[in-house]
LODOFI-801288 format. One line per field, with one value per residue: residue number from 1; residue in one letter; x, y, z of N, C-alpha, C, CB in turn. Coordinates in steps of 0.05 Angstrom, whole numbers, always signed. Glycine has a CB too. Layout:
<pts>
n: (NUM | ...) $
res: (a | ...) $
n.X: (X | ...) $
n.Y: (Y | ...) $
n.Z: (Z | ...) $
ca.X: (X | ...) $
ca.Y: (Y | ...) $
ca.Z: (Z | ...) $
c.X: (X | ...) $
c.Y: (Y | ...) $
c.Z: (Z | ...) $
cb.X: (X | ...) $
cb.Y: (Y | ...) $
cb.Z: (Z | ...) $
</pts>
This chain:
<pts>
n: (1 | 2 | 3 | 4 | 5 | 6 | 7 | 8 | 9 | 10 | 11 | 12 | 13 | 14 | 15 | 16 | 17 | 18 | 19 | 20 | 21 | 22 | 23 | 24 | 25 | 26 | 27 | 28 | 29 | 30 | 31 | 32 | 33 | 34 | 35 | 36 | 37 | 38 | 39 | 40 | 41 | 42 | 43 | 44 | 45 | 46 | 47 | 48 | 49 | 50 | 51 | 52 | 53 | 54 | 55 | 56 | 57 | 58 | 59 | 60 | 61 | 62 | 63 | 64 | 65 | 66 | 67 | 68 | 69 | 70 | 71 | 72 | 73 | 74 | 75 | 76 | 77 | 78 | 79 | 80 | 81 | 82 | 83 | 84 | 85 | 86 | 87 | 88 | 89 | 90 | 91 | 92 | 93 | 94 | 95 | 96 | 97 | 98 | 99 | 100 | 101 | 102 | 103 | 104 | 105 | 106 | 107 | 108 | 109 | 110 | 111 | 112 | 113 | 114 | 115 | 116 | 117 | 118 | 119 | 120 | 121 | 122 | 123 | 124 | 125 | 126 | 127 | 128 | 129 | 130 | 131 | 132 | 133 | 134 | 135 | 136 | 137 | 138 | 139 | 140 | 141 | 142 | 143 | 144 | 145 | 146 | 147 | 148 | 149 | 150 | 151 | 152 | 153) $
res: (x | x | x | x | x | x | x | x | x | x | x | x | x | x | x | x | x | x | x | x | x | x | x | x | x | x | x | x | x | x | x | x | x | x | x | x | x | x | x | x | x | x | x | x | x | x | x | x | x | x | x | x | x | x | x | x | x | x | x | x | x | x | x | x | x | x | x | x | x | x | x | x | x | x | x | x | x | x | x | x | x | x | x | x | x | x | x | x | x | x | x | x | x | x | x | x | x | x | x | x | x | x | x | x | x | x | x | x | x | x | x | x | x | x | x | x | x | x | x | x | x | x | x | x | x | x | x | x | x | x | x | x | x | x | x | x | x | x | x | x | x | x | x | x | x | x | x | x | x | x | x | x | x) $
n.X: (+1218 | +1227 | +1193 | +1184 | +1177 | +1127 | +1080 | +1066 | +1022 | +1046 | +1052 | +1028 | +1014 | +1034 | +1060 | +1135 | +1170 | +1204 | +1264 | +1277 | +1276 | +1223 | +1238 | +1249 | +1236 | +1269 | +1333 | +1352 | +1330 | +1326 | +1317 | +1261 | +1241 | +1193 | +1201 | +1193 | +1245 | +1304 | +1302 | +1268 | +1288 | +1328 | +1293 | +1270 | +1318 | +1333 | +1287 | +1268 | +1316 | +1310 | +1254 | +1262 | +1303 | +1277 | +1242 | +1190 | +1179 | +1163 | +1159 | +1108 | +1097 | +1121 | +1095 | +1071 | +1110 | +1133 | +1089 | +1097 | +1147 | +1146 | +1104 | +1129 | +1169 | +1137 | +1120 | +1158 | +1174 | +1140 | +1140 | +1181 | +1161 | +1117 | +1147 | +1175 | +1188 | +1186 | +1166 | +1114 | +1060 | +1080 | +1091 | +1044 | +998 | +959 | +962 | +881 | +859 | +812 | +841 | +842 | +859 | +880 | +893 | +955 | +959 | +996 | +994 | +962 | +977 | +1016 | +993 | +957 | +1002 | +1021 | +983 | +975 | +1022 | +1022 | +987 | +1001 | +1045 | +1038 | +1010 | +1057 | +1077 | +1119 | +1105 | +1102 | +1053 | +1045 | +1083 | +1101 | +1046 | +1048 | +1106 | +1094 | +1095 | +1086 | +1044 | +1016 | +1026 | +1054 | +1109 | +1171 | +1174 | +1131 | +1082 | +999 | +934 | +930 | +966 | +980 | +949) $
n.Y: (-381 | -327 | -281 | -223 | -208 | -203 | -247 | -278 | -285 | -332 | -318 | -268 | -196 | -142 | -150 | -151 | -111 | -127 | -131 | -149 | -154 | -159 | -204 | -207 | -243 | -249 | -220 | -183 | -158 | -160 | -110 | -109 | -119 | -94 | -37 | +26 | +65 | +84 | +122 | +99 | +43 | +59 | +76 | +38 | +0 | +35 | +39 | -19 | -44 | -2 | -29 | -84 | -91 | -59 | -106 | -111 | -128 | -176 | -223 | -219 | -164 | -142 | -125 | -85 | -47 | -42 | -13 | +36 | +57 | +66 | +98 | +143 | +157 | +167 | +215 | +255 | +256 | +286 | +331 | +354 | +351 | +388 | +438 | +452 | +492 | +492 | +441 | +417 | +420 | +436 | +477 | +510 | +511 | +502 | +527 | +518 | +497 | +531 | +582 | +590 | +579 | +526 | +474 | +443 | +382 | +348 | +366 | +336 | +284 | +289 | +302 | +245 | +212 | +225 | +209 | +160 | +146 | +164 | +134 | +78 | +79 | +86 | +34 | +9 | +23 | +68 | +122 | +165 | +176 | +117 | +92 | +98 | +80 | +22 | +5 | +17 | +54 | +118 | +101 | +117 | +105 | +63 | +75 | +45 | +42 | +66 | +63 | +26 | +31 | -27 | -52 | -73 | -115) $
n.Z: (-143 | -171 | -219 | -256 | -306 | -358 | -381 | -447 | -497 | -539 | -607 | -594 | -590 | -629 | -690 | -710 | -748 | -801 | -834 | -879 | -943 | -1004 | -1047 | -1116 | -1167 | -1211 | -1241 | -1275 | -1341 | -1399 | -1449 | -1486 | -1556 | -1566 | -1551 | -1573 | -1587 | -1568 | -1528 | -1497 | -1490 | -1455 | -1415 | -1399 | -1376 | -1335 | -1302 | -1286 | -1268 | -1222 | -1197 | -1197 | -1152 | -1112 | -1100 | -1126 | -1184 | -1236 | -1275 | -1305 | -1306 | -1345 | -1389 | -1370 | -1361 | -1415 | -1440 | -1407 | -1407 | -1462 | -1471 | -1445 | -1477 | -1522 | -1509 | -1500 | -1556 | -1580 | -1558 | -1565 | -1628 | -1621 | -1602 | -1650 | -1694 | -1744 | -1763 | -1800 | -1766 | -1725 | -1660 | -1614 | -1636 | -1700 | -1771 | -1811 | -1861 | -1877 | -1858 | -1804 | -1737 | -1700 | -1642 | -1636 | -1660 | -1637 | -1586 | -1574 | -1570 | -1539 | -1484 | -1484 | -1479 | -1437 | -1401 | -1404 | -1382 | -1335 | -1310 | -1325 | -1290 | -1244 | -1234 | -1236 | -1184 | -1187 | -1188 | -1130 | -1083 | -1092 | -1087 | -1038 | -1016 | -1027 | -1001 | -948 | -915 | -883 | -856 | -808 | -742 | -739 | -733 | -707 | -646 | -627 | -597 | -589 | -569 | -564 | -544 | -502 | -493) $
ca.X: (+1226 | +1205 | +1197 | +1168 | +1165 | +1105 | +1074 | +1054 | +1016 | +1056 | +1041 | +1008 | +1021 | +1049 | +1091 | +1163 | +1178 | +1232 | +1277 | +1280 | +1250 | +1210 | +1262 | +1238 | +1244 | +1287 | +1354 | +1356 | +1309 | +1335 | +1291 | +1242 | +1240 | +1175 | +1209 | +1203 | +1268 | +1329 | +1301 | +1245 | +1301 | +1338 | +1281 | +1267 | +1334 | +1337 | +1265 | +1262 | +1325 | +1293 | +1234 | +1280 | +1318 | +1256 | +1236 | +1157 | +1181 | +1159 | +1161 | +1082 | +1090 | +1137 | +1075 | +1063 | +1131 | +1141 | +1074 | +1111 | +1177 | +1132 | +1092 | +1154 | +1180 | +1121 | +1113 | +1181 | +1170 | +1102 | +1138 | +1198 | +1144 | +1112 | +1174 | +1194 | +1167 | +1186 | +1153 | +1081 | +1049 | +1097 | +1078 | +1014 | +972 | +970 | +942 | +873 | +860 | +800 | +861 | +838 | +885 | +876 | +907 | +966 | +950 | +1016 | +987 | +929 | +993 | +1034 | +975 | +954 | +1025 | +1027 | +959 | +981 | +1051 | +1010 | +966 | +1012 | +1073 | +1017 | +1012 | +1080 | +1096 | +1140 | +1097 | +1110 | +1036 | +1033 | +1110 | +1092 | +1029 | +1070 | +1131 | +1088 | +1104 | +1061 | +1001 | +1010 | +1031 | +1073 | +1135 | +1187 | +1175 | +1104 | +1059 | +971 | +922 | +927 | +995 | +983 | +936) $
ca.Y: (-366 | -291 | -275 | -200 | -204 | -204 | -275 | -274 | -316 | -341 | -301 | -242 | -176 | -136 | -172 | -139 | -103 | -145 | -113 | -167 | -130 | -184 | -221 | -214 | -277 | -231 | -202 | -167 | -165 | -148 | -93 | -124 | -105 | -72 | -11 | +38 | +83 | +86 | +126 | +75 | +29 | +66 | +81 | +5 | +0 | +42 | +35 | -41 | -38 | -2 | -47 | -109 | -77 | -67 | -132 | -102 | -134 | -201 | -219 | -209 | -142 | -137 | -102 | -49 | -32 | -38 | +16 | +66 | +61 | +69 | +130 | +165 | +163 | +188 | +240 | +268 | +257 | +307 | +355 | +365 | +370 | +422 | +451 | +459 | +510 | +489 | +430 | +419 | +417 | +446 | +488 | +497 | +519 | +490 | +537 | +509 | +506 | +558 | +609 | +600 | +562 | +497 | +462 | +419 | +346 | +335 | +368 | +312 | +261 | +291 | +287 | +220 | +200 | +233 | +198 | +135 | +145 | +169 | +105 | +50 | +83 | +86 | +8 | -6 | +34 | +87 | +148 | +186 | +156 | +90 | +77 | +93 | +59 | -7 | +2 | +13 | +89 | +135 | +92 | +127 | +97 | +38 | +82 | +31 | +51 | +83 | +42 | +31 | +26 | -62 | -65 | -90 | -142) $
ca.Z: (-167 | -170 | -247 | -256 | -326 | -359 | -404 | -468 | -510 | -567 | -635 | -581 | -597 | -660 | -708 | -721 | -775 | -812 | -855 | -907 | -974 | -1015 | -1072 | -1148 | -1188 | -1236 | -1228 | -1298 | -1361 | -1423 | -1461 | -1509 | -1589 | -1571 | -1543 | -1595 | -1595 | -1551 | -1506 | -1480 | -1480 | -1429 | -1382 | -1386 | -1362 | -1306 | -1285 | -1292 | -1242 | -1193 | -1200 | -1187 | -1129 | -1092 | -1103 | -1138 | -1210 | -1240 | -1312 | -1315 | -1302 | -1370 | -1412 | -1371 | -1364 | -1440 | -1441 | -1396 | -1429 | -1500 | -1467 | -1444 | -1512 | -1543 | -1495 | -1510 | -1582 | -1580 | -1540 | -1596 | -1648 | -1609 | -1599 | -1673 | -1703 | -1770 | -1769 | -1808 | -1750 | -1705 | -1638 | -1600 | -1656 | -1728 | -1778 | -1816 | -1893 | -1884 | -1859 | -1769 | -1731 | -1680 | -1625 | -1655 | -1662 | -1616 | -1566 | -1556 | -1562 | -1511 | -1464 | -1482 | -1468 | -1397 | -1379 | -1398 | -1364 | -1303 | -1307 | -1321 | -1279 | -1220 | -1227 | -1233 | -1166 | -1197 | -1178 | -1105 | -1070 | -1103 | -1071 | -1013 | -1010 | -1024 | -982 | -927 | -898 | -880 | -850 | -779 | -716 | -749 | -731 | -687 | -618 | -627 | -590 | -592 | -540 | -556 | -540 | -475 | -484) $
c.X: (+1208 | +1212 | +1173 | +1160 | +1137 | +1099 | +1054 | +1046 | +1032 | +1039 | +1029 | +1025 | +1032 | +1067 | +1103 | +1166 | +1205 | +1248 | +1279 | +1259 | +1245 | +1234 | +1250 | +1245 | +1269 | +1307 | +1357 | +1341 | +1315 | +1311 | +1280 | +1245 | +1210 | +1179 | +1205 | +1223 | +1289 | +1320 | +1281 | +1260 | +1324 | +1314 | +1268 | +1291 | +1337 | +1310 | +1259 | +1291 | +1319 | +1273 | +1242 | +1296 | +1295 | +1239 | +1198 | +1151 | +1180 | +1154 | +1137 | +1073 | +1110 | +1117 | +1077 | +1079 | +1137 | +1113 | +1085 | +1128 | +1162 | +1126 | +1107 | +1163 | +1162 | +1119 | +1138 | +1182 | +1151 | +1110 | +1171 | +1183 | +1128 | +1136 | +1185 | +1173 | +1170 | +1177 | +1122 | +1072 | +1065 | +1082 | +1048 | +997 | +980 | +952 | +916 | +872 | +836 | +821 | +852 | +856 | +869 | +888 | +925 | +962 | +971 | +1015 | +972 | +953 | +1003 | +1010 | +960 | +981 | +1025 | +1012 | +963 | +1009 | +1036 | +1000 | +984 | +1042 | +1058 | +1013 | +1029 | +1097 | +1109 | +1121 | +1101 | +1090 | +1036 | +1067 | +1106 | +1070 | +1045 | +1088 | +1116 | +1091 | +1085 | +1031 | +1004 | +1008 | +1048 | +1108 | +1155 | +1182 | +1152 | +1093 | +1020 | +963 | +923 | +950 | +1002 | +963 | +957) $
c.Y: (-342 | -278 | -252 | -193 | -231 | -232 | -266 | -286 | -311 | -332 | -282 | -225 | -158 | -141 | -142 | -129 | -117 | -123 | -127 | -157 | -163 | -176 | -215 | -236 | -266 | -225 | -182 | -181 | -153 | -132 | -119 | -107 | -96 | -43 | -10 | +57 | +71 | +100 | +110 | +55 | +42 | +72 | +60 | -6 | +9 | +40 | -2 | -56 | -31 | -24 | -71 | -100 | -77 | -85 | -134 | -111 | -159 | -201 | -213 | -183 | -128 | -111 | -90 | -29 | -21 | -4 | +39 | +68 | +77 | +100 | +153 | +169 | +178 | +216 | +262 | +278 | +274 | +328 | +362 | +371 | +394 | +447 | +463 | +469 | +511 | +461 | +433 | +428 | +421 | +475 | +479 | +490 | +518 | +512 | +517 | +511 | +526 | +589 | +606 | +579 | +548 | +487 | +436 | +393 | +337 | +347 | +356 | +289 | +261 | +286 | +262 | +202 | +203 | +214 | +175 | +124 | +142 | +147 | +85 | +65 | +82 | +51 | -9 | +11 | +52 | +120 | +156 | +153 | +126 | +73 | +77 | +89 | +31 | -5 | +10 | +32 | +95 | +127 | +101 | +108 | +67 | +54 | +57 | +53 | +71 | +55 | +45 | +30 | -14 | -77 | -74 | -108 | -161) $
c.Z: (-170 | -202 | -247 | -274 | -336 | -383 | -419 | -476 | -537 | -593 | -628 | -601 | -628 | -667 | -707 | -740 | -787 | -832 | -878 | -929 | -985 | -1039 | -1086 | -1152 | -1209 | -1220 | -1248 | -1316 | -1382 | -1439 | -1489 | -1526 | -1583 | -1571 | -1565 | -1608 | -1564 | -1525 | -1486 | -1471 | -1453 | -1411 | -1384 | -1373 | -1337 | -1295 | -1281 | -1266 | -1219 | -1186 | -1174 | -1160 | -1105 | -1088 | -1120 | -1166 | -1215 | -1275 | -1322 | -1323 | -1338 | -1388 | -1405 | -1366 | -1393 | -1438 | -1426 | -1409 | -1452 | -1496 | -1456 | -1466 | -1527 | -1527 | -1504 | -1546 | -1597 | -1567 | -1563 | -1624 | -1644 | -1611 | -1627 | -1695 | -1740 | -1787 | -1778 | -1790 | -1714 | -1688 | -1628 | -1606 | -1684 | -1744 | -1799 | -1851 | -1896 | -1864 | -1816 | -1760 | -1708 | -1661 | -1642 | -1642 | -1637 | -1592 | -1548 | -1554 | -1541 | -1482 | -1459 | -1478 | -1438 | -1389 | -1380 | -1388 | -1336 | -1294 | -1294 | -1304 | -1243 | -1212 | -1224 | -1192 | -1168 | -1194 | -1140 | -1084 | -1067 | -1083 | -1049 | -993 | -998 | -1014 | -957 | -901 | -895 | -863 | -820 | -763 | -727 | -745 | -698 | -666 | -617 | -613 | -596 | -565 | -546 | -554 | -521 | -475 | -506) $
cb.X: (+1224 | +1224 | +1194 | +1176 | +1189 | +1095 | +1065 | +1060 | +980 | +1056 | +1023 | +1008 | +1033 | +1053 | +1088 | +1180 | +1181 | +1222 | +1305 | +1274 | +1274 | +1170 | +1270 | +1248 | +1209 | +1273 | +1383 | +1384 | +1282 | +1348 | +1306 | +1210 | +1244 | +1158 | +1233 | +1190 | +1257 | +1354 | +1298 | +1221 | +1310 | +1358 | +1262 | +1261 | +1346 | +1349 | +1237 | +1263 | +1335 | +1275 | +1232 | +1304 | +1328 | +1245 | +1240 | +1152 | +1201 | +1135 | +1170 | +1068 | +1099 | +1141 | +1051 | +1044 | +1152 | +1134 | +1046 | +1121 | +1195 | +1092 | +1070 | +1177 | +1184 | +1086 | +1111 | +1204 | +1167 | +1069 | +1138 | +1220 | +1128 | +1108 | +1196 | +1214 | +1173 | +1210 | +1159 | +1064 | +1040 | +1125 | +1078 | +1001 | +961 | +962 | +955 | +858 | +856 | +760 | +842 | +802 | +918 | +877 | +887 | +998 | +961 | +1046 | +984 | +887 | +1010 | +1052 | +962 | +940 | +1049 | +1014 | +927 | +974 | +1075 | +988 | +953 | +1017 | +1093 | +984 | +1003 | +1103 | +1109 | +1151 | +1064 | +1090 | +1017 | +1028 | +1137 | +1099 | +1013 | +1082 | +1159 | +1097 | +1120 | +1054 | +985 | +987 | +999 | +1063 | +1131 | +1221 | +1204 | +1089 | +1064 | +957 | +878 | +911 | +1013 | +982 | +896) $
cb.Y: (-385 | -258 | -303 | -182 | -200 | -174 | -305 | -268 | -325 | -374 | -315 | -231 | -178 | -117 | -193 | -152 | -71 | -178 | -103 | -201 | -95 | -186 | -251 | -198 | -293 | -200 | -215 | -164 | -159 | -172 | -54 | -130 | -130 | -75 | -2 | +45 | +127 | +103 | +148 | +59 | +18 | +91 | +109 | -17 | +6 | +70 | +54 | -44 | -27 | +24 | -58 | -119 | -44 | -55 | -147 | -66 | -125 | -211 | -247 | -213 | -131 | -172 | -98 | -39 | -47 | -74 | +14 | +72 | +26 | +47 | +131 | +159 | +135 | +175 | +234 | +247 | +235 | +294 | +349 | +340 | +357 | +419 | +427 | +431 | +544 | +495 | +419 | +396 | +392 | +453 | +513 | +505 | +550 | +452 | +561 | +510 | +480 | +555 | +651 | +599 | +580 | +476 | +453 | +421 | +326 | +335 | +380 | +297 | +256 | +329 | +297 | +213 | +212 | +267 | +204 | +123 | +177 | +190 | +89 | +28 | +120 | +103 | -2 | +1 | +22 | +77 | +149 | +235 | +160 | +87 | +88 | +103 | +53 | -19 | +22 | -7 | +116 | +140 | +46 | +143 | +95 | +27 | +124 | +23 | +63 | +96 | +42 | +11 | +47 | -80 | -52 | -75 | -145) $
cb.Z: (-192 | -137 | -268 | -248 | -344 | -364 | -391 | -480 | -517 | -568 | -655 | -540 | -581 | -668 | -754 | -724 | -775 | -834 | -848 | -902 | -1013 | -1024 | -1078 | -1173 | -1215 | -1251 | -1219 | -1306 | -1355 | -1442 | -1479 | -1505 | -1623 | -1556 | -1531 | -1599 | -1598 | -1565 | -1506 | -1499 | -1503 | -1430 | -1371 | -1409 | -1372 | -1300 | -1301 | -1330 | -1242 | -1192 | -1235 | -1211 | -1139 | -1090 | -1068 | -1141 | -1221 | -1220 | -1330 | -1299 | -1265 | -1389 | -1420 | -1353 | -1353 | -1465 | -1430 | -1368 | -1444 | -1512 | -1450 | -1429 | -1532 | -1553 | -1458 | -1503 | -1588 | -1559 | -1495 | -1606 | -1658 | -1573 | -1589 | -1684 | -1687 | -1775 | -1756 | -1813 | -1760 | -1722 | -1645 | -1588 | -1650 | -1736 | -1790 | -1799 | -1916 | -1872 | -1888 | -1751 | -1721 | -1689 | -1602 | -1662 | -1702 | -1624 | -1567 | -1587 | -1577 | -1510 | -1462 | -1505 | -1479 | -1380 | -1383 | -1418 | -1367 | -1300 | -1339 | -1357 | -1293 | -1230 | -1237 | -1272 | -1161 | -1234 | -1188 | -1107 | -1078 | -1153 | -1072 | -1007 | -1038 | -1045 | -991 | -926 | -912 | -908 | -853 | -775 | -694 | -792 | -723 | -697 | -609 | -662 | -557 | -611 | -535 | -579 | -542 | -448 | -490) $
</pts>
């Protein structure tokens, strides 16, 4: 018997990339009465979908979805009071009661909204890096049909 291929030891070499994405325990999660408006409740909807889809969503993770949903809302909600120049405290700059003017108050909200969008949307996966940290792109030489130098032992 003339056998030219080469023997391996059982479990050698680099595992396979599978295509099977990891399951959630969830298939759908109805918004929580924390949301605070309609619009938190839609981007707990569609972000809470994605979530589940790529299997990265577990009911633990519920809070810090509810905190992004929350801090998208407020963020929006700080950037229409900016916006309206006929509000109190409407635009960039509020005037003071000795007659000099300030940075409006909804300008420290809207950026404490972003940073805690940025935060907790960074732990849920939903920023650019952090996805493709966890899905597993980008780490060089893991491309199908790239090989290393320990691919022959």
């Amino acid at each position: 018997m003339n056998n030219n291929a080469a023997v391996r030891a059982s479990g050698g070499g680099r595992k396979r990339k599978t295509s099977d994405k990891h399951k959630s325990s969830l298939t759908r999660i109805n918004p929580p009465d924390e949301l605070i408006d309609q619009v938190a409740v839609r981007v707990w909807k569609t972000q809470s979908k994605v979530l589940i889809e790529r299997g990265t969503f577990e009911i633990e993770d519920a809070p810090l979805l509810v905190a992004y949903c929350n801090s998208f809302a407020l963020m929006l909600q700080a950037e229409a009071m900016i916006t309206d120049k006929e509000a109190e405290h409407g635009g960039l700059a509020v005037p003071t009661s000795d007659g000099s003017i300030k940075k409006s108050p909804y300008v420290n909200v809207r950026a404490d909204a972003i940073s805690h969008l940025t935060r907790t949307g960074s732990l849920l996966g939903l920023d650019p890096l952090t996805r493709i940290r966890m899905m597993g792109a980008g780490s060089g030489g893991d491309e199908p049909g790239e090989g290393n130098e320990f691919d022959r032992f």
